[in-house]
C-alpha positions as CSV (number, residue, x, y, z in Angstrom):
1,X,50.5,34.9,-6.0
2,X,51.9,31.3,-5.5
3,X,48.9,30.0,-3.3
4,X,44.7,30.9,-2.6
5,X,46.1,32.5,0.9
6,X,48.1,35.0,-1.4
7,X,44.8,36.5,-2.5
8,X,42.9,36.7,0.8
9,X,41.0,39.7,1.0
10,X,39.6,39.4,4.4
11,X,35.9,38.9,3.0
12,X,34.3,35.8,3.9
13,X,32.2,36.3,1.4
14,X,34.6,36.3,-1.7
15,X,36.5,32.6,-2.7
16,X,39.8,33.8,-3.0
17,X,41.9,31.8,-5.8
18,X,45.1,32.2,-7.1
19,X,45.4,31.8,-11.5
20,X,47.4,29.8,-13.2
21,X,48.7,33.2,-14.4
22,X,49.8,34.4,-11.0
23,X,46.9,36.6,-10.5
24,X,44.1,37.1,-7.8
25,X,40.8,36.4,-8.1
26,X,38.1,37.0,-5.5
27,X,34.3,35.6,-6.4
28,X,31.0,36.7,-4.7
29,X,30.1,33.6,-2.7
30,X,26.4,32.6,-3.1
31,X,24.1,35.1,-1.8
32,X,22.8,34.0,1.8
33,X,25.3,32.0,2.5
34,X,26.4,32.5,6.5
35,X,28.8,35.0,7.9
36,X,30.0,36.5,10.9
37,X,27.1,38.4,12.4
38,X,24.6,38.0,9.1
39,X,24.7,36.6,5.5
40,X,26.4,37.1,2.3
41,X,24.8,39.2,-0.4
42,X,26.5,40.3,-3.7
43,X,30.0,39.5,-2.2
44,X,29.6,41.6,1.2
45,X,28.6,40.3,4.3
46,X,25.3,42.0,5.5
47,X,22.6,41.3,8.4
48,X,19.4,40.5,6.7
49,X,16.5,43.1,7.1
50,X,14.5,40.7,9.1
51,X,14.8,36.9,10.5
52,X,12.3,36.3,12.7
53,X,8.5,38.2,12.9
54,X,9.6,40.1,16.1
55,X,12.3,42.2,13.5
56,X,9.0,43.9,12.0
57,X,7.4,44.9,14.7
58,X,5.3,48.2,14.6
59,X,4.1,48.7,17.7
60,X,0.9,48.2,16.3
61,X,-1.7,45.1,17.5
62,X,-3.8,45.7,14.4
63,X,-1.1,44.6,12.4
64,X,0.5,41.2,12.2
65,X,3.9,41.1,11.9
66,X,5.7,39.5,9.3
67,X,9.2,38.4,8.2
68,X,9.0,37.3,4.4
69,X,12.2,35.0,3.3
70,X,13.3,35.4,7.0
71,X,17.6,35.4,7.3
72,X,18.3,36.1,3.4
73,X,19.2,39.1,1.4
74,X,15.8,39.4,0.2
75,X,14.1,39.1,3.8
76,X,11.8,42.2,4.2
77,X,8.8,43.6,6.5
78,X,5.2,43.4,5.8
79,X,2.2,44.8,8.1
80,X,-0.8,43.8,7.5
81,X,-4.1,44.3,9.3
82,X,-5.5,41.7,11.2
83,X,-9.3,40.6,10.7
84,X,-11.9,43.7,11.7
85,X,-13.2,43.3,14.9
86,X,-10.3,41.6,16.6
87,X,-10.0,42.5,19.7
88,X,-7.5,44.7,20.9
89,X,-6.6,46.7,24.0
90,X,-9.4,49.5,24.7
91,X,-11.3,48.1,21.8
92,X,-11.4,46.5,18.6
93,X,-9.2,46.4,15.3
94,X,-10.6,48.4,12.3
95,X,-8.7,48.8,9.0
96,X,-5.2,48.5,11.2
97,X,-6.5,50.5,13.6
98,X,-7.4,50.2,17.8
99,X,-10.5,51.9,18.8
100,X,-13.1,52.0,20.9
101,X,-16.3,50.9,18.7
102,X,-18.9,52.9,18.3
103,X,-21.8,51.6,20.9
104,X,-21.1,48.0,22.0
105,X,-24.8,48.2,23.7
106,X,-27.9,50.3,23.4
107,X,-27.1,53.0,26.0
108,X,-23.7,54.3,24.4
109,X,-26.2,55.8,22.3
110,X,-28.3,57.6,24.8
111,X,-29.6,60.7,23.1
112,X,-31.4,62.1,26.2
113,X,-34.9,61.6,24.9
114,X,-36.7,59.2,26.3
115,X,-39.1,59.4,23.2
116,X,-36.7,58.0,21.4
117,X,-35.3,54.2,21.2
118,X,-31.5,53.7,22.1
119,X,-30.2,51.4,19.7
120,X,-27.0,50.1,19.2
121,X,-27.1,48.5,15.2
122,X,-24.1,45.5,15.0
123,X,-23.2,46.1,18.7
124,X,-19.2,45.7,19.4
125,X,-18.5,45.8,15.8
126,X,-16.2,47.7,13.1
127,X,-19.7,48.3,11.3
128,X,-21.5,49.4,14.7
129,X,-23.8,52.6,14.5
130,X,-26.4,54.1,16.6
131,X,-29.9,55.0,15.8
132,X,-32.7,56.7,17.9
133,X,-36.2,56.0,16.3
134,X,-39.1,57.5,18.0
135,X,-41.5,55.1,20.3
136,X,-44.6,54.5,18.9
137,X,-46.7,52.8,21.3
138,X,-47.5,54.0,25.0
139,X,-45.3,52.1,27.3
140,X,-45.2,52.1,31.2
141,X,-42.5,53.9,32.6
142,X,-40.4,54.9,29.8
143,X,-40.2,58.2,30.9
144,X,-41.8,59.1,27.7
145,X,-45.6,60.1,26.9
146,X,-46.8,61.0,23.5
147,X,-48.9,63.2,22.3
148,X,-51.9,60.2,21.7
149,X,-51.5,58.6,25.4
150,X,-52.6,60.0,28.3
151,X,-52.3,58.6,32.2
152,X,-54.9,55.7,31.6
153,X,-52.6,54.8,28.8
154,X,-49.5,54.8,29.6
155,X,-48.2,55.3,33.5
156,X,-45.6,58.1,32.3
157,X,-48.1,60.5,31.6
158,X,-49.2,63.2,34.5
159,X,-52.7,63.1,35.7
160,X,-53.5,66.5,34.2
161,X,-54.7,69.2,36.5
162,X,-58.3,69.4,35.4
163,X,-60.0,69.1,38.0
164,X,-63.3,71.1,37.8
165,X,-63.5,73.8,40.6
166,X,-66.2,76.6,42.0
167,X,-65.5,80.6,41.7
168,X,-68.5,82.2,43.0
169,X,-71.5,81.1,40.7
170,X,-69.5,79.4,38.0
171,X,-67.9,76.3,37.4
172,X,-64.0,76.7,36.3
173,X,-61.7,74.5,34.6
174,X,-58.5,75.2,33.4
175,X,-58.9,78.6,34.4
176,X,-62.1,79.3,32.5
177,X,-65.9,79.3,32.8
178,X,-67.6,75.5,32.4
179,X,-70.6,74.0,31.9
180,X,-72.5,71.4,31.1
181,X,-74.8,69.1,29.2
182,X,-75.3,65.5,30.5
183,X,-77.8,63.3,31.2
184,X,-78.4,59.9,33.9
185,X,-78.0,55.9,33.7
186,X,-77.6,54.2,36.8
187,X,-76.7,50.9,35.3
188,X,-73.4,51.0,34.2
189,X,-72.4,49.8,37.5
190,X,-73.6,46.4,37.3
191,X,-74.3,45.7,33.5
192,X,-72.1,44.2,30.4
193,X,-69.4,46.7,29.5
194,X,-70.1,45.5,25.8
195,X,-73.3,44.7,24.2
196,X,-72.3,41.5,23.0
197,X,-71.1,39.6,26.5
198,X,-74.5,38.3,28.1
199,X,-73.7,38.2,31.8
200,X,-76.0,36.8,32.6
201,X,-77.5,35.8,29.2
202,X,-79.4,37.1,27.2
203,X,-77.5,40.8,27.4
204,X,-79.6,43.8,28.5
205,X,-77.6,46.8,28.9
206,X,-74.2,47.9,28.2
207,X,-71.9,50.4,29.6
208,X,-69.9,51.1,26.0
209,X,-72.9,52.1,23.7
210,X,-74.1,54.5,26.6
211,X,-71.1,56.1,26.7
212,X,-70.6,56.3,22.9
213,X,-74.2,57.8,22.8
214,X,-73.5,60.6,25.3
215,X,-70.2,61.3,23.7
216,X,-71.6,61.6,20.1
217,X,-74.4,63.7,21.6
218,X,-71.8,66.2,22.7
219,X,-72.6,65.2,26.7
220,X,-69.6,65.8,29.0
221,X,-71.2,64.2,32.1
222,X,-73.0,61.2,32.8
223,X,-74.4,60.7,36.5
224,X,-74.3,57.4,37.7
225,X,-74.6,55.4,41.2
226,X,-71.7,54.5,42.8
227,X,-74.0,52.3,45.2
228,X,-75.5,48.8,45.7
229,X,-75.9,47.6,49.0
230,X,-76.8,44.3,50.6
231,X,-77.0,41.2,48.7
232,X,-80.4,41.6,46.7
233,X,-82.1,38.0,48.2
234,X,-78.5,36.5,47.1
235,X,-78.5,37.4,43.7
236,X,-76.9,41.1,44.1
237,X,-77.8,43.2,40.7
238,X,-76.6,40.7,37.7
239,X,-74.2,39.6,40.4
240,X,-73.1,42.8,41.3
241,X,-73.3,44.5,44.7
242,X,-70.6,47.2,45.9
243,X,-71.7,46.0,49.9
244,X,-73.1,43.0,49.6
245,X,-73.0,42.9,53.7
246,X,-72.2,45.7,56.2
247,X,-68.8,47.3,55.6
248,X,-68.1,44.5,52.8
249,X,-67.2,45.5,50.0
250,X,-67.3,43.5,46.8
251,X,-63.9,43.7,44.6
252,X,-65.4,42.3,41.6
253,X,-67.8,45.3,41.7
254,X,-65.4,47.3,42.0
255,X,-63.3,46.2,39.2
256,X,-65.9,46.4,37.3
257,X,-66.4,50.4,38.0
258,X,-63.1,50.9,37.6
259,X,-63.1,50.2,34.0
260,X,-66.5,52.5,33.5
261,X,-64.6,55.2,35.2
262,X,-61.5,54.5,32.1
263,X,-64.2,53.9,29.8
264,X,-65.5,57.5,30.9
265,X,-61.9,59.3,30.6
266,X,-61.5,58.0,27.3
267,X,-64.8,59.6,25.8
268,X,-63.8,63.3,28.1
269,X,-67.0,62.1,30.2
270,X,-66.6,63.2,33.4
271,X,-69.2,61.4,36.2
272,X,-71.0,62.9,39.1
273,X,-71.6,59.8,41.8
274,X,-74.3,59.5,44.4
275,X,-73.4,57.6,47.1
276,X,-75.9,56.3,48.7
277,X,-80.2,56.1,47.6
278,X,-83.2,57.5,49.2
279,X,-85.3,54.5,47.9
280,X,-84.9,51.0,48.6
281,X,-83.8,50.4,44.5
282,X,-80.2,49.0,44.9
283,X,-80.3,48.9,48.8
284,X,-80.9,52.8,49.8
285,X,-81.0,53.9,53.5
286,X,-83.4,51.3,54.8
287,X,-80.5,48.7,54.3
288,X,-78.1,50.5,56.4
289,X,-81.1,51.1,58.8
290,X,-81.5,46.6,58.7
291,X,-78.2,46.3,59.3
292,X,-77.8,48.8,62.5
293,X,-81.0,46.9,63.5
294,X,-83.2,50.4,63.1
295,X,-87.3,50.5,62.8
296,X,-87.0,53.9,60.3
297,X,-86.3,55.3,57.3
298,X,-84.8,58.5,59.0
299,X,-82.5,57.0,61.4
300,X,-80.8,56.7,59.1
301,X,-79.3,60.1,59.3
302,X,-79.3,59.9,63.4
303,X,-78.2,56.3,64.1
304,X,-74.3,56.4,65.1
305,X,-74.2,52.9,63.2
306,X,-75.9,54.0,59.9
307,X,-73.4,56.9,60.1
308,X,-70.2,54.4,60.8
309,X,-71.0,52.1,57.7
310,X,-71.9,55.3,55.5
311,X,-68.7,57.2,56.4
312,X,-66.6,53.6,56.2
313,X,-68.0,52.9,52.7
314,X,-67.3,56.5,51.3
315,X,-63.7,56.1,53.0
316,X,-63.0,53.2,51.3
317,X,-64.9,54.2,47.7
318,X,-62.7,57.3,47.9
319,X,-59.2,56.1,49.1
320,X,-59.8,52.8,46.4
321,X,-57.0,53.1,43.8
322,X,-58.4,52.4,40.4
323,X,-56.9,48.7,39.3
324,X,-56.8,49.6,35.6
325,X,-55.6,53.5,36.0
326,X,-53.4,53.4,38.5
327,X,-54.8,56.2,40.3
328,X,-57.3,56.5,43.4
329,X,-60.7,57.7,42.8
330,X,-60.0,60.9,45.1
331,X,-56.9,62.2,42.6
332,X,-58.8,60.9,39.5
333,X,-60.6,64.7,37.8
334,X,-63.0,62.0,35.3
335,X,-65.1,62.6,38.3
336,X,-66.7,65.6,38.9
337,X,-68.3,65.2,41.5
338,X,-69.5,63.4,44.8
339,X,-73.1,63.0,45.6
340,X,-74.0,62.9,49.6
341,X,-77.2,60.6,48.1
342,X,-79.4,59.9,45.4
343,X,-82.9,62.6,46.2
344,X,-82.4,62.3,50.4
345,X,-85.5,63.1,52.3
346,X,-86.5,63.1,55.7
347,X,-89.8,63.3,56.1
348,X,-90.2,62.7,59.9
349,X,-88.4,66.0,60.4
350,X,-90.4,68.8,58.6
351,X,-87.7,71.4,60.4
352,X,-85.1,70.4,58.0
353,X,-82.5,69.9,61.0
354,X,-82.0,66.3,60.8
355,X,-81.2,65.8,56.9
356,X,-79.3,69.6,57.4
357,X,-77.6,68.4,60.3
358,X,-76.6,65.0,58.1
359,X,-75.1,66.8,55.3
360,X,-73.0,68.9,56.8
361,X,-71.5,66.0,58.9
362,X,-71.4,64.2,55.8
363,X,-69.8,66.8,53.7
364,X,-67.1,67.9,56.0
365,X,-66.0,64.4,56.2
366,X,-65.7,63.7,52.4
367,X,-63.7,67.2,52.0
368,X,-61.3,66.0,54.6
369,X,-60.4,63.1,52.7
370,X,-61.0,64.3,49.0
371,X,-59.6,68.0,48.4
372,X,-59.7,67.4,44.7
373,X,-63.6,66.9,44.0
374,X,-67.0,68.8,44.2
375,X,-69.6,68.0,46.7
376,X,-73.6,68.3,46.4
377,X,-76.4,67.3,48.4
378,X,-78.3,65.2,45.2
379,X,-81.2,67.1,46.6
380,X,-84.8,67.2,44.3
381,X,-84.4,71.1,45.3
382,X,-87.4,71.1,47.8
383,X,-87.8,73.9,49.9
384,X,-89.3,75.0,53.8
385,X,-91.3,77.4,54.8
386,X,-93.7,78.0,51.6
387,X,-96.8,76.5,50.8
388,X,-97.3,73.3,48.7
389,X,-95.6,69.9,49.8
390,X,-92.3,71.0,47.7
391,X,-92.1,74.5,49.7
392,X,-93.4,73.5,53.0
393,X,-90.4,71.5,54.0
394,X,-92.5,68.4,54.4
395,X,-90.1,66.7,52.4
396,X,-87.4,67.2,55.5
397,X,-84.7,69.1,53.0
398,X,-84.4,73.1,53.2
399,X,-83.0,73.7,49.6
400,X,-81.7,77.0,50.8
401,X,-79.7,76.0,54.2
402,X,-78.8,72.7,52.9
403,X,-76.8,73.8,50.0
404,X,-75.3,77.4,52.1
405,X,-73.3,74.7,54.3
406,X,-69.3,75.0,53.7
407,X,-69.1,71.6,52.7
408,X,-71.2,72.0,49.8
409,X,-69.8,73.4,46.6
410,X,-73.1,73.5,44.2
411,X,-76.4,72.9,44.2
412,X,-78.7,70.6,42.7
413,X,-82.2,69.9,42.5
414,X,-84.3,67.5,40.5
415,X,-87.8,68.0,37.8
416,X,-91.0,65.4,37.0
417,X,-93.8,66.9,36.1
418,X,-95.3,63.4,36.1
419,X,-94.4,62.4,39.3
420,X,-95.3,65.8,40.8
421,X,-98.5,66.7,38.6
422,X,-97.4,70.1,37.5
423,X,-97.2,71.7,34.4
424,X,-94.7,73.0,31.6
425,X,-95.4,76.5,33.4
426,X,-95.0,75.4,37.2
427,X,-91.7,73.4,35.5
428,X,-90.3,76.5,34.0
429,X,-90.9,78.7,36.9
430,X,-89.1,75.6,39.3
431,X,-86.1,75.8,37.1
432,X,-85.6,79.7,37.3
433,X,-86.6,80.5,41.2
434,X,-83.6,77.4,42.0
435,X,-80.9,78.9,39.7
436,X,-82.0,82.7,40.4
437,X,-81.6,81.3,44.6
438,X,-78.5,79.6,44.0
439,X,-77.1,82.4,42.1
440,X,-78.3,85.3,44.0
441,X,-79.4,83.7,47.4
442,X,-76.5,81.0,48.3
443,X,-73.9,82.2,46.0
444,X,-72.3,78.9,44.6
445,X,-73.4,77.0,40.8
446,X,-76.4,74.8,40.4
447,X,-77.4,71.9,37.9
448,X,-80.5,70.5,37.6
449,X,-79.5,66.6,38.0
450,X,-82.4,64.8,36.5
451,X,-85.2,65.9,34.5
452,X,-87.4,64.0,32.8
453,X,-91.1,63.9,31.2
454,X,-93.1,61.3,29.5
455,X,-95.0,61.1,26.5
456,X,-95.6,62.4,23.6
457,X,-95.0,66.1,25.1
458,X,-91.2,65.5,25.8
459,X,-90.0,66.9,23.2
460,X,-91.8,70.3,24.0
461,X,-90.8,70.0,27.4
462,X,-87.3,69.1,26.9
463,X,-86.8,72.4,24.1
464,X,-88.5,74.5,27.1
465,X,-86.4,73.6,29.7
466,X,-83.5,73.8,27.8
467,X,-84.4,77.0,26.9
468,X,-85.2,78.1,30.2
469,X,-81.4,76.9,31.7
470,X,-79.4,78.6,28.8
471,X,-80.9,82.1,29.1
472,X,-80.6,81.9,33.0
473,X,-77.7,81.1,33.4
474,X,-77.3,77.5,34.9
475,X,-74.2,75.8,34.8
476,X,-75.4,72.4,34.1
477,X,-78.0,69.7,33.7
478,X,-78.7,66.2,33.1
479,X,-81.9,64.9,31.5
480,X,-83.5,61.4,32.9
481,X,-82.5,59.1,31.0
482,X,-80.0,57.7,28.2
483,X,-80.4,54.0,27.6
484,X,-78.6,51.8,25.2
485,X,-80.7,50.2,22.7
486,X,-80.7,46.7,24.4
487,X,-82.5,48.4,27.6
488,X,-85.9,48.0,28.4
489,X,-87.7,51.2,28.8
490,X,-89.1,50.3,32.0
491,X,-89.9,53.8,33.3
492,X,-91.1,55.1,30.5
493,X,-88.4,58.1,30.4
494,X,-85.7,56.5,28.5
495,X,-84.2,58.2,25.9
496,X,-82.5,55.9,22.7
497,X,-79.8,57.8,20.6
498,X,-80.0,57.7,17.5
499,X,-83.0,55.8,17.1
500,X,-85.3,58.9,19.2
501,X,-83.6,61.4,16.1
502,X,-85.8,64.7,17.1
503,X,-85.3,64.3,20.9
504,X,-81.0,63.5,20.0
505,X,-81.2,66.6,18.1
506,X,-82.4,68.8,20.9
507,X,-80.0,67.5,23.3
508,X,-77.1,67.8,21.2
509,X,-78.1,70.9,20.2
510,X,-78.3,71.6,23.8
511,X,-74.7,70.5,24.3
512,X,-73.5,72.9,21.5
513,X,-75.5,75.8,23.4
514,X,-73.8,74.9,26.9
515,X,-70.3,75.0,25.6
516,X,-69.8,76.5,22.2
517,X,-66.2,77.6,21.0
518,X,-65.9,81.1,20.4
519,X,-62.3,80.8,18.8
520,X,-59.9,78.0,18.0
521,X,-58.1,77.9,21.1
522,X,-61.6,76.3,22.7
523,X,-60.5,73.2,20.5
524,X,-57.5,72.6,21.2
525,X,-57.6,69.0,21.6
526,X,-53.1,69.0,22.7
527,X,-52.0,67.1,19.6
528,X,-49.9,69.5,17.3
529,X,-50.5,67.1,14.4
530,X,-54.4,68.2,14.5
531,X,-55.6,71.8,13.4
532,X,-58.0,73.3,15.7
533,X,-60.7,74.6,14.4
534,X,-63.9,76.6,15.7
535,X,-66.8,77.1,13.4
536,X,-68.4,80.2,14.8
537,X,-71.7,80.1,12.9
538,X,-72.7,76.8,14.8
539,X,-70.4,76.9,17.8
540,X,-68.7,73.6,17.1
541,X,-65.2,71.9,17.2
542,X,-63.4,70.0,14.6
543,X,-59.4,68.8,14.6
544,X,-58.8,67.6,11.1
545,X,-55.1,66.0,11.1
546,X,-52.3,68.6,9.2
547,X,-50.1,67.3,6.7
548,X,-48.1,64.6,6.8
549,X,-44.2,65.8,7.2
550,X,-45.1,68.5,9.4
551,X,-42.5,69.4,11.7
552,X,-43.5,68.9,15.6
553,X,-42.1,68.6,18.9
């Protein structure tokens, strides 16, 4: 060679140099230095493996794309992920990843059960998860109701179908034969649901410790009015009157009722409700007769306007929907049944066809708005055509035709020996000629709605009578009367549980007698977390809870 262009080698990235000795030489360039279409490395001329980010891309938005020592011959690729929980398209970056996450909100974890919670743990996240813990408390209108609520309770639960109905001489519920022990207290209407609210002050009587009594006496019904009318000289009944004028009715009375009728349901009490009284206690007949401007006690059953205002208060008493349950008094089956009135008589009218004529008018026009419920007369059981002021029909009632009418389901009849100056005999035999004619003469159940005696001889009439209605047959009764212990005994009939221990025995004994379990499946109380148990030897009921752990539905 004589010159450098001697030695060309037609690299661009080799020097070429001719020696002093003639000779070619051709060095590597420095690495990276430019060349047509890339850069020199090692003495060749190369395109680097990346210059700008968009070289390395993957395709991939969970990735960032990177170019490390961009342009040069050691430019290379790298991929990492981006952060967790970036979003990308149709969901969110996970470990270099796109995907939908888990649940972003409660219902992508819908399991179907609306016992169950929907929830959706770090919602939208890479660490998102679902869990479905069971509800715990009865809730309105979660479309779920547990085994511990019921329809007063929570608004998902159906009204059950209990409804007691007749089949010939017996009363049937749930498909089987039922009856009944109970007893009477016609305060609970207008006195202190608890024992400790004076209203007005100082307290006397309460609706709670009643109803505790009679549930831990092993009663099922309590009958109790569902009347008050007029205004009482102004002062209504502890300021309480369910009409305080003609075809008004008081709302805060009714309120009131409606939480004895819950209080009821939650003790399994079911209530039997006259409707109007006899006597002039509370109102009765003569105040409908004042306000249709009547002279009588009887026109009341014959006056068109005594018959309006009757027929517009049970209309309305019926049709009233319950503010605490939810549900109208007609579809509610903690009532047993309707009362025409409390004892009715008609003493102007020893045929019987006034009061006869009344209750079947009266009875066909509850049953066309109330399918659901029982109807009785409230009768004291006093009969025509006999001999003796409770057989001659003097009384106005015909026990016999008053209770064969269609729009009578049972019959019922009352017992004083005190009031009537009879005997424990003449009693006995007035309890077995009105269930042996119910039974046998007009074909439908009976109870005996009140009883009671004073005295020191209660107890020996009580354990008679009770005798007397187990071995005939009778399908319920309820003694006269259960106070609570803040009551005055004013008629000299009350009955105090516990405190009266020998009496409480013999009615809960009673109760035991009326409806005693003759197998397990009599006390099933619907909780599968509860054993049922029967003990035969004394007819009772217990439902100790099972394990804990046990599998249930």
């Amino acid at each position: 060679c004589v010159n450098n262009s001697d030695c060309d080698d037609t690299n661009e990235c080799t020097t070429d140099v001719c020696e002093a000795n003639s000779t070619c030489s051709n060095t590597p360039v420095a690495d990276d230095t430019s060349c047509t279409g890339g850069v020199c490395c090692s003495g060749t001329c190369v395109v680097a493996n990346c210059s700008v980010s968009g070289d390395c891309s993957d395709s991939n938005e969970c990735t960032s794309d990177v170019c490390n020592n961009a342009g040069t011959c050691s430019a290379y690729c790298t991929n990492p992920n981006v952060a967790d929980d970036t979003s990308c398209t149709g969901g969110i970056c996970c470990s270099g990843n796109c995907a939908p996450a888990v649940c972003s909100t409660g219902g992508d974890c819908a399991d179907g059960n609306p016992c169950t919670t929907d929830t959706c743990n770090s919602a939208g996240t890479c660490s998102a998860s679902c869990s479905n813990p069971d509800v715990t408390t009865c809730t309105n209108y979660d479309g779920c109701c547990l085994a511990e609520c019921d329809y007063l309770s929570d608004m998902d639960c159906p009204v059950p179908e209990t409804f007691v109905t007749v089949n010939g001489t017996d009363f049937v519920l749930n498909g089987s034969t039922w009856k009944y022990a109970g007893t009477n207290n016609y305060y609970l209407w207008y006195k202190n649901i608890t024992c400790d609210a004076g209203n007005p002050p100082p307290s006397e009587g309460c609706v709670v410790e009643v109803l505790d009594d009679a549930e831990d006496l092993g009663l099922t019904v309590v009958r109790t009015w569902c009347f008050g009318d007029g205004n009482n000289s102004g002062q209504g009944w502890d300021g309480y009157n369910f009409q305080p004028s003609a075809g008004v009715y008081d709302e805060v009375t009714f309120v009131h009722f409606d939480k004895v009728i819950k209080l009821a349901k939650e003790r399994d009490i079911r209530l039997i409700l006259p409707l109007v009284n006899n006597w002039d206690d509370f109102g009765g007949m003569n105040q409908y007769v004042s306000w249709c401007s009547g002279s009588s006690h009887d026109q009341f059953y014959t006056l068109t306007c005594t018959k309006d205002l009757y027929k517009d208060y049970v209309n309305y008493t019926l049709n009233r929907v319950n503010t605490v349950t939810g549900i109208a008094y007609k579809n509610d089956p903690t009532i047993l049944a309707w009362q025409l009135a409390n004892e009715p008589r008609a003493t102007s009218d020893s045929s019987g066809v006034t009061m006869n004529d009344w209750v079947d008018e009266m009875s066909t026009y509850i049953q066309s708005i109330d399918s659901n419920h029982l109807v009785t007369t409230g009768q004291e059981g006093f009969y025509s055509g006999g001999s003796g002021w409770r057989y001659d029909g003097s009384q106005g009632t015909d026990f016999i035709a008053d209770h064969n009418l269609s729009g009578i389901d049972f019959a019922s009849y009352h017992l004083y020996p005190d009031h009537w100056s009879t005997d424990l005999a003449d009693s006995l035999n007035w309890i077995v000629e009105h269930t042996y004619d119910a039974h046998n003469v007009i074909g439908k159940p009976i109870i005996l709605g009140e009883m009671g005696k004073k005295g020191s001889s209660r107890n020996t009439y009580m354990t008679a009578w009770y005798s007397a209605l187990e071995s005939n047959g009778s399908n319920g009764d309820n003694f006269w009367i259960l106070y609570d212990h803040t009551y005055t005994d004013y008629d000299e009939f009350g009955v105090y549980c516990p405190e009266n221990t020998s009496t409480c025995d013999l009615i809960s004994d009673h109760a035991t007698a009326m409806n005693p379990c003759t197998s397990s499946a009599d006390c099933d109380d619907g909780n599968e977390c509860t054993s049922d148990v029967c003990n035969l030897s004394t007819g009772t009921c217990s439902n100790p809870q099972v394990a804990d752990n046990t599998n249930c539905s």
